[in-house]
N, C-alpha and C positions, 0 to 999 in steps of 0.2 A: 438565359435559363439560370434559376439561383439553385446553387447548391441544399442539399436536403441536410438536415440537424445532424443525423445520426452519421453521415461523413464525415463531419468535422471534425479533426483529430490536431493530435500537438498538443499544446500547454496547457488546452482547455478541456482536459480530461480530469475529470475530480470526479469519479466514480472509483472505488480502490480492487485491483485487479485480485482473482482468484488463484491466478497461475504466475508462479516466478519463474525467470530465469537463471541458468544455472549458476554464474556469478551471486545474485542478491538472495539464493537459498544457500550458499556457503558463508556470504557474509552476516547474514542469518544466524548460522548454525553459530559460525565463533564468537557470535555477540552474545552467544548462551553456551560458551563452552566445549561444544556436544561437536566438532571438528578435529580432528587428532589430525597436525600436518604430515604428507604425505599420504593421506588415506587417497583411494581412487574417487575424481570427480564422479563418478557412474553410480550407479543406483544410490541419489541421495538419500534419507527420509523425509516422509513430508513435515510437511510447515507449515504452521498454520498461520493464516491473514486472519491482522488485524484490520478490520475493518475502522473508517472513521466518517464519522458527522458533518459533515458540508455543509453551510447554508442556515443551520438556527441558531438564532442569536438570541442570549438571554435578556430578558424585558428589565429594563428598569424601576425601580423602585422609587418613589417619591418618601424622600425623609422629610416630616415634621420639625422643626423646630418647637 
């Protein structure tokens, strides 16, 4: 029996998630300042995802001489 597409998980996930964990919304926050250490891990604020482009490749141009 083969495995269905949408199972496949691991490395071959190149879709960019919606939701962080709470580690990568702290290291987030101090790659923009907005962390004061000691503050409580608990109620962070959100974050916003940067989504990225997968898969197009820009077309090459043909130079003239």
């Amino acid at each position: 029996m083969s495995l269905d597409n949408s199972l496949k998980a691991g490395s071959k996930m190149r879709r960019s998630r919606n939701v962080l964990k709470r580690g990568e919304r702290i290291a987030f926050l101090q790659g923009e300042d907005r962390w004061v250490a000691g503050q409580s891990p608990i109620g962070l604020p959100k974050v916003r995802v940067v989504k990225t482009v997968i898969g197009k490749k820009k077309k090459k141009t043909k130079k003239e001489d």
